[in-house]
Backbone as CSV, one residue per row, in Angstrom:
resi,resn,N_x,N_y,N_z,CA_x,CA_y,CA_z,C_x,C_y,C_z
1,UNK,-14.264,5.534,-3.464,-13.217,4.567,-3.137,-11.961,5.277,-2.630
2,UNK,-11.590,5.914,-3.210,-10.439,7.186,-2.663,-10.056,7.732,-1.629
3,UNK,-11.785,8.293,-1.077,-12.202,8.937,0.137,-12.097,7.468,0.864
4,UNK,-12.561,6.759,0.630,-12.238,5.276,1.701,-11.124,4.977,2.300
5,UNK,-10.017,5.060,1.148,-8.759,4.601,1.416,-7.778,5.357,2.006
6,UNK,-8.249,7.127,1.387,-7.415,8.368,2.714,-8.149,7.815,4.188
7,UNK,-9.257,7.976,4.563,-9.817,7.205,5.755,-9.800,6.250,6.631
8,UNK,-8.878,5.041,5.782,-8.479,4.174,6.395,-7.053,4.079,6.802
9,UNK,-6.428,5.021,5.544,-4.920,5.625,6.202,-4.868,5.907,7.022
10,UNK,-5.616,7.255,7.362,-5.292,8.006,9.020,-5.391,6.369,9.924
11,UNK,-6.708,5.995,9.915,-6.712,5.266,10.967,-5.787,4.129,11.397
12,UNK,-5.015,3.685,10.357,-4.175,2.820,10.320,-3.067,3.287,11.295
13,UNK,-2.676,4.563,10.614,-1.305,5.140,11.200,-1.922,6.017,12.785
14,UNK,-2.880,6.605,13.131,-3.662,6.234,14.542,-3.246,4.891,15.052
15,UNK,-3.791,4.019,14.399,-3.573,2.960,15.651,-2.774,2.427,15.395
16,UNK,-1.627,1.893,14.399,-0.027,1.379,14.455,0.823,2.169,14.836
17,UNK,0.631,3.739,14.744,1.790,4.597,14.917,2.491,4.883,13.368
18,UNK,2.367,4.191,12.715,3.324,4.305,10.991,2.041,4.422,9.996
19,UNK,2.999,4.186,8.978,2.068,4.537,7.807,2.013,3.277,7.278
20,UNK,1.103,2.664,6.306,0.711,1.801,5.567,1.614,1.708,4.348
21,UNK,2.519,0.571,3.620,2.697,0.805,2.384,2.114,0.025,1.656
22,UNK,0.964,-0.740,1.969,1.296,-1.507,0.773,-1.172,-1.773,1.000
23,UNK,-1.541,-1.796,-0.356,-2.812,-1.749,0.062,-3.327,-3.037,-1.025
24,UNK,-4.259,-4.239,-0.170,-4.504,-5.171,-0.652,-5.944,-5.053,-1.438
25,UNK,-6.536,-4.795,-2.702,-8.118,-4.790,-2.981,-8.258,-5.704,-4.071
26,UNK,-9.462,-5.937,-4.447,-9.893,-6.930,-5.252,-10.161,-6.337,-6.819
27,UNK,-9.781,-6.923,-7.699,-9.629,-6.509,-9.060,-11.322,-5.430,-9.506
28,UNK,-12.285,-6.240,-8.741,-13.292,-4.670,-8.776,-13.132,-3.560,-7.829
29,UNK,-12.336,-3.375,-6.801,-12.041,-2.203,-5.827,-10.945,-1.566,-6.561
30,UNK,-10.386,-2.289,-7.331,-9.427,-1.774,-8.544,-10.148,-0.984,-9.434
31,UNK,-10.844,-1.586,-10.087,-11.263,-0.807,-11.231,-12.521,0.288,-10.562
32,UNK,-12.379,0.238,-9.542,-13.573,1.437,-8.983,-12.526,2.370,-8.355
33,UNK,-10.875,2.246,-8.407,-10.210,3.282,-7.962,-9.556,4.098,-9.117
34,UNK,-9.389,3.321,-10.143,-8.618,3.599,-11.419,-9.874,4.679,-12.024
35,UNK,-10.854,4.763,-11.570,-11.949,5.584,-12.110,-11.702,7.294,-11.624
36,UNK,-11.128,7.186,-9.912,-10.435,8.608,-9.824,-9.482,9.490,-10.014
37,UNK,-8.676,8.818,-11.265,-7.854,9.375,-11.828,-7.536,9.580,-13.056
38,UNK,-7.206,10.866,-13.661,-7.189,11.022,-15.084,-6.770,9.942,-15.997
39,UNK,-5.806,9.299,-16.004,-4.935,8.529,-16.813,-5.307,7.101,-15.742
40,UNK,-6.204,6.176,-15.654,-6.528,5.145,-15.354,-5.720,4.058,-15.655
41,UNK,-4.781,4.257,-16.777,-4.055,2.736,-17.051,-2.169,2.739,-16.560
42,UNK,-2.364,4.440,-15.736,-1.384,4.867,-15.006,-1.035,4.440,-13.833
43,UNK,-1.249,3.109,-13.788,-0.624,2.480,-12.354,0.665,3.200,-11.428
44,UNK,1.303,3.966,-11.875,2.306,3.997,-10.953,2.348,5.619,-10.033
45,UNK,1.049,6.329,-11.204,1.108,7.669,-10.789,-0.300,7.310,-9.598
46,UNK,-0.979,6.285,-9.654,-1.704,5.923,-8.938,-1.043,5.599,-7.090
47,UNK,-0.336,4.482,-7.405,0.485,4.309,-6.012,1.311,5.613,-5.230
48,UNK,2.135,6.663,-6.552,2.612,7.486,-5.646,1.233,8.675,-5.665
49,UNK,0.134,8.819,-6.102,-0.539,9.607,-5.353,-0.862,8.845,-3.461
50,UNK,-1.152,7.508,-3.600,-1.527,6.705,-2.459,-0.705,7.163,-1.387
51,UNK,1.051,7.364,-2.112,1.918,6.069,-1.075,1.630,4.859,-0.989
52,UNK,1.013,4.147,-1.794,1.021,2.378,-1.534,1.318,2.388,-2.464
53,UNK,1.448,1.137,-2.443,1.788,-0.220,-3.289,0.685,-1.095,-3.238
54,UNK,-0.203,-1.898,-4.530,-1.054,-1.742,-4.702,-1.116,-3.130,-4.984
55,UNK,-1.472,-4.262,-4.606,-1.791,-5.453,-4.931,-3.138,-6.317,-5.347
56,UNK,-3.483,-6.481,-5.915,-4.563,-6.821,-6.313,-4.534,-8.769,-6.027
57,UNK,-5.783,-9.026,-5.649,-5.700,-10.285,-4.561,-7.833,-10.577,-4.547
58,UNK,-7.353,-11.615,-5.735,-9.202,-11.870,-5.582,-9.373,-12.271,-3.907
59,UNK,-8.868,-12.893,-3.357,-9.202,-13.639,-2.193,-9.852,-12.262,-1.231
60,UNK,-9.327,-11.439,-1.002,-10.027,-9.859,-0.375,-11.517,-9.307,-0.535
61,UNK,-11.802,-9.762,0.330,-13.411,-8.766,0.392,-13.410,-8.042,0.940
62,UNK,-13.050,-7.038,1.608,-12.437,-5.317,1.794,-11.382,-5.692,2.101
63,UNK,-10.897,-4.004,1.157,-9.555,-3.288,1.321,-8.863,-3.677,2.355
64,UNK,-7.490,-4.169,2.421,-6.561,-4.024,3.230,-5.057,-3.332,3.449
65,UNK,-5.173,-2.543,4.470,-3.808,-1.765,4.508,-3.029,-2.760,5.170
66,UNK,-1.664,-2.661,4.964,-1.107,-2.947,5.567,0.576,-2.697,5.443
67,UNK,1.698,-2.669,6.515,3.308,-2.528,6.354,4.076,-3.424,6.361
68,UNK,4.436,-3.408,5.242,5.639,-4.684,5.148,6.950,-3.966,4.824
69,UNK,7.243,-2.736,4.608,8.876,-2.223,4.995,9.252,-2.191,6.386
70,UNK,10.416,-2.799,6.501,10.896,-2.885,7.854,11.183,-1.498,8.645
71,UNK,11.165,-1.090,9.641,11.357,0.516,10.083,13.288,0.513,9.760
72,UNK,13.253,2.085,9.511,14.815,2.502,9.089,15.139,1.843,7.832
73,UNK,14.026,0.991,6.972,14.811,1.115,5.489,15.365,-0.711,5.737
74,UNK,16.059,-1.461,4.472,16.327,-2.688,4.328,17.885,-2.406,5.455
75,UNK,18.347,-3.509,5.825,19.320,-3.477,6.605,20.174,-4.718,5.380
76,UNK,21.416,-3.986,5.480,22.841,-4.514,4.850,22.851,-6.364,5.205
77,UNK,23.444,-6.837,4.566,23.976,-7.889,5.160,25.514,-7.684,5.184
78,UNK,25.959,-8.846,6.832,26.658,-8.661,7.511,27.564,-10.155,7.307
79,UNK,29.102,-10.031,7.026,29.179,-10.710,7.125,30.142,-11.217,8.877
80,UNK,30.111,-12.694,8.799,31.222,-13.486,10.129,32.714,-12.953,9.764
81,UNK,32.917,-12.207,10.978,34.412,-12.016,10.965,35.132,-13.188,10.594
82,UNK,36.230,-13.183,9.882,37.103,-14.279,9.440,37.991,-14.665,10.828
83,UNK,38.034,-15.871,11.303,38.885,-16.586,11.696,40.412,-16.418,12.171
């Protein structure tokens, strides 16, 4: 599962140009990834080995990468010059 998901990285960022943050699998593509890592109930050392962000989504029948940070980071809000 691991080897799947480095694999589908490259190709992602091949053909978008960016990187993926955020990866959609199904609560068994879950528990078949939590199997390659020492500490399995370590969700977070999981995502930063990825770089994703890790959503779990019965509706998914394969893995999905995908980017939802905007490029350059969140942008400020702005306010209307006063009057």
């Amino acid at each position: 599962m691991l080897g799947c998901i480095h694999a589908m990285t490259r190709e992602y960022e091949k053909v978008h140009g960016s990187r993926p943050d955020l990866l959609r699998i199904n609560h068994a593509q879950f528990e078949r990834l939590r199997r390659h890592f020492s500490d399995p109930d370590d969700v977070e050392t999981m995502m930063a080995v990825l770089n994703l962000t890790i959503l779990i989504s019965q509706d998914v029948v394969d893995p999905v990468l995908m980017r939802i940070a905007r490029p350059g980071g969140p942008r400020p809000l702005t306010r209307a010059a006063p009057r």
